[in-house]
C-alpha positions as CSV (number, residue, x, y, z in Angstrom):
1,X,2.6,26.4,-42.0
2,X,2.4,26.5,-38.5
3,X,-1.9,26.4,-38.3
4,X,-1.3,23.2,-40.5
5,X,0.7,21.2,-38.3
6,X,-1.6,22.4,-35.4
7,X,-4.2,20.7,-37.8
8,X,-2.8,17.7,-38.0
9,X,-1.7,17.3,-34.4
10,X,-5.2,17.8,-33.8
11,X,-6.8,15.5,-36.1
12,X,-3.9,13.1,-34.9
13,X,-5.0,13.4,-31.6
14,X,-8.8,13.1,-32.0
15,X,-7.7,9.8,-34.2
16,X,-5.7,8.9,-30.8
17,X,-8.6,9.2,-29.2
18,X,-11.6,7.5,-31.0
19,X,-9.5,4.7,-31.0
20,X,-9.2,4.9,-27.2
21,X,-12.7,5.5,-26.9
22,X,-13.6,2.3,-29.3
23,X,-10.7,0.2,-27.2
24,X,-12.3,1.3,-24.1
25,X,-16.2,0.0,-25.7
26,X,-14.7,-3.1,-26.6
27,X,-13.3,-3.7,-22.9
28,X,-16.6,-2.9,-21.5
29,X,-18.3,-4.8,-23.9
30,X,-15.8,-7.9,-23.0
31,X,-16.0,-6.8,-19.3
32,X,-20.2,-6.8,-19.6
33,X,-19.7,-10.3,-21.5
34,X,-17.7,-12.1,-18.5
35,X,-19.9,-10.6,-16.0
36,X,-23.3,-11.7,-17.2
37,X,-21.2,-15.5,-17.9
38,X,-20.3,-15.3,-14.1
39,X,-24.0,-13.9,-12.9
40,X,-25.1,-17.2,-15.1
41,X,-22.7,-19.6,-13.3
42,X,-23.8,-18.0,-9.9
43,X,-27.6,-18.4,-11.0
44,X,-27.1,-22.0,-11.9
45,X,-25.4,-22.9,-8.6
46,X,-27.9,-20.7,-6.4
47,X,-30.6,-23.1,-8.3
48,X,-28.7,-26.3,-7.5
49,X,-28.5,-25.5,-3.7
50,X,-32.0,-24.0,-3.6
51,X,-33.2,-27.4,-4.7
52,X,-31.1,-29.1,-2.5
53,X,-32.7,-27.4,0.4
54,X,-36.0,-27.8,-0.9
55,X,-35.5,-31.0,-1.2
56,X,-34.1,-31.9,2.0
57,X,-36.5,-29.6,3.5
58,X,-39.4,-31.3,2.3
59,X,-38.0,-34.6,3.5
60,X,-37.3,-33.3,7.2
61,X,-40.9,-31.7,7.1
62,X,-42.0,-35.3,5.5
63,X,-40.1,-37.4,8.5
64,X,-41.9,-34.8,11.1
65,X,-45.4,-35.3,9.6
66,X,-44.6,-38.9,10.1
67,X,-43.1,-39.0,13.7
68,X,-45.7,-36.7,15.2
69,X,-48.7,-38.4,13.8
70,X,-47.2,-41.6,15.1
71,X,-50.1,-43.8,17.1
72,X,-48.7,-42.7,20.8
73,X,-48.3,-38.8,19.6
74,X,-51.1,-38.4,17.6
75,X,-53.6,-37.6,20.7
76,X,-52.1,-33.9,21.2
77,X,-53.3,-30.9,20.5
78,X,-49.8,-29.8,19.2
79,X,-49.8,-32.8,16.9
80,X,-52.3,-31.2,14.9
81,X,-50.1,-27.5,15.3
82,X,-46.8,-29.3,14.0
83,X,-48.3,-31.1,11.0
84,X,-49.9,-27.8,9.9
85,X,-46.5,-26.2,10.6
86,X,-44.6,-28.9,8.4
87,X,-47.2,-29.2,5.8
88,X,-47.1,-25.1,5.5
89,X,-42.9,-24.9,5.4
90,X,-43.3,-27.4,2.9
91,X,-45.4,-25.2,0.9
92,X,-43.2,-22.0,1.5
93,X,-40.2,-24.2,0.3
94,X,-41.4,-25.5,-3.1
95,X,-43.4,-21.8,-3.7
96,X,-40.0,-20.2,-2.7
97,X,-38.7,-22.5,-5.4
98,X,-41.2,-21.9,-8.2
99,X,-41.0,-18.3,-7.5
100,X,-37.7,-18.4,-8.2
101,X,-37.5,-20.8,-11.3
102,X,-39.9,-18.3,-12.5
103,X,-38.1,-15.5,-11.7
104,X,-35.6,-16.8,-14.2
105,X,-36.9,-18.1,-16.8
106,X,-39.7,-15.6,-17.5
107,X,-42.8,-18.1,-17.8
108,X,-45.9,-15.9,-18.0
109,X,-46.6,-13.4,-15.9
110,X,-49.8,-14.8,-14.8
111,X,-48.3,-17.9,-13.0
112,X,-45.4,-15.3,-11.6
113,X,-48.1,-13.4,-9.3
114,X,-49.9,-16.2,-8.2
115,X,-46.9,-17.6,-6.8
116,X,-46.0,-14.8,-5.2
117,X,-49.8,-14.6,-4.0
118,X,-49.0,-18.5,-2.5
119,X,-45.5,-17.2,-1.2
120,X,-46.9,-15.0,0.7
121,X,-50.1,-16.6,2.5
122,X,-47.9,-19.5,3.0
123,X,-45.2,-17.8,4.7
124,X,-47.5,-15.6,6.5
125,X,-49.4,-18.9,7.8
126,X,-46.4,-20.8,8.9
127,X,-45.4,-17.9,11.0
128,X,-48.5,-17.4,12.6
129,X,-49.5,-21.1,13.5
130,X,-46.0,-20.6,15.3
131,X,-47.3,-17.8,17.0
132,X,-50.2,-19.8,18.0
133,X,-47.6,-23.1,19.2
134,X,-46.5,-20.6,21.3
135,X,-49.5,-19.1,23.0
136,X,-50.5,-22.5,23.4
137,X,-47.3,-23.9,25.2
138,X,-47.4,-20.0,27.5
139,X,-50.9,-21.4,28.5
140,X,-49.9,-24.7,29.5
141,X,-47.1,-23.8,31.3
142,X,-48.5,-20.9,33.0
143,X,-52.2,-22.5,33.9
144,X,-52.0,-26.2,33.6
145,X,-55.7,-26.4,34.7
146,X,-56.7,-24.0,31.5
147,X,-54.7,-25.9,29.2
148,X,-56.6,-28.8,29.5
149,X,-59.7,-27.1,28.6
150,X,-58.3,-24.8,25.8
151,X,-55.4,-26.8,24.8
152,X,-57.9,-29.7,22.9
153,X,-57.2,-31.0,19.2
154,X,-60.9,-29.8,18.4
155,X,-59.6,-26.3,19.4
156,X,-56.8,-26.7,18.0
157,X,-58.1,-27.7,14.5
158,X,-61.3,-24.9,15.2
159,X,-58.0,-22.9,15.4
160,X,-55.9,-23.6,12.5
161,X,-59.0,-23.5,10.2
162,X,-59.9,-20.0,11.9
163,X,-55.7,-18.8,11.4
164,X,-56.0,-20.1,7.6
165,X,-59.0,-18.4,6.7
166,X,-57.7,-15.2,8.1
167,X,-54.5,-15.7,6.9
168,X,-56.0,-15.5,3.6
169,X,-57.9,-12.7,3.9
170,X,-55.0,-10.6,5.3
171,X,-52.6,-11.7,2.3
172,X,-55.8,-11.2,-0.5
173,X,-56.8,-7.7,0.7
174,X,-53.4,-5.9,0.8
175,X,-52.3,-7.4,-2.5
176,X,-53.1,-5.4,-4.8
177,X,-52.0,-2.2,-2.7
178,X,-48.6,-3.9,-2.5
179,X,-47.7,-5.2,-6.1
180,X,-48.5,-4.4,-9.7
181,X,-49.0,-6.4,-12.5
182,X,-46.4,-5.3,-15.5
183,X,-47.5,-7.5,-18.7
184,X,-44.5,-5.6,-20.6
185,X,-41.6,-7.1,-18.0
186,X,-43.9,-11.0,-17.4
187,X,-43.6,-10.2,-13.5
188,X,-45.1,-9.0,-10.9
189,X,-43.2,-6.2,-9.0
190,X,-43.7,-4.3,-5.7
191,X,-45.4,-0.5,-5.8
192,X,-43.4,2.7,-5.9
């Protein structure tokens, strides 16, 4: 009689706790539920403010390209580094942008590397023409009589064409060292 009751306290307990068990599933499946509803509200304001940046950073680079190309500025040799500049942040912004609209809605996994391609070389180009602002203001600071022989808007465009050419090749030769094309996940992910 004894072993019986034992039974059943034990199959009364393991009742207990399948139910505990399928409680606890159901709060982790409602838990899992309001979490991905919450990573989707984030997502959708993250998208919003990226867009509003884009937007007003296109703009600002917009405004620049028309100040510094203004009839009294134009004659400069930075005139031509600053329009590259905002013509290239431009570029960064809206492929930041498409990179992520991609990223979330999964288009083809085609269009997902080649922006990340452009992400890259643009990024990479922006920061090097300021790189090259800078040399170029060092040199005119430091030997006024060498800037005006160096610091010309035909060296400065033999320059930029020279930085985006290189640019390029340094961002197309590493690439396919540094990410992999999965068809199976539509993106393109870094190496392991």
């Amino acid at each position: 009689m004894h072993e019986n009751n034992t039974h059943s306290f034990i199959t009364l307990n393991n009742k207990h706790d399948n139910n505990h068990s399928l409680i606890n599933n159901l709060n982790d499946t409602s838990k899992r539920a309001e979490i991905d509803e919450f990573v989707r509200q984030v997502d959708y304001w993250v998208e919003i403010i990226q867009c509003c940046m884009v937007l007003f950073g296109v703009l600002g680079n917009g405004l620049a390209l028309i100040v510094i190309n203004h009839h009294s500025l134009r004659n400069t040799s930075s005139s031509v580094f600053i329009t590259y500049l905002a013509i290239f942040d431009s570029l960064v912004l809206i492929a930041h942008l498409t990179y992520s609209v991609i990223w979330h809605r999964y288009l083809v996994f085609l269009s997902s590397c080649v922006v990340v391609y452009l992400r890259d070389f643009f990024t990479l180009t922006s920061v090097w023409i300021m790189v090259i602002i800078t040399i170029e203001r060092y040199i005119a600071v430091h030997s006024p009589f060498l800037a005006k022989r160096f610091c010309t808007i035909e060296h400065a465009r033999h320059s930029m064409y020279t930085l985006i050419f290189l640019t390029f090749v340094f961002s197309s030769l590493p690439f396919p060292l540094v990410y992999t094309i999965n068809i199976n996940e539509i993106a393109c992910n870094l190496r392991e």
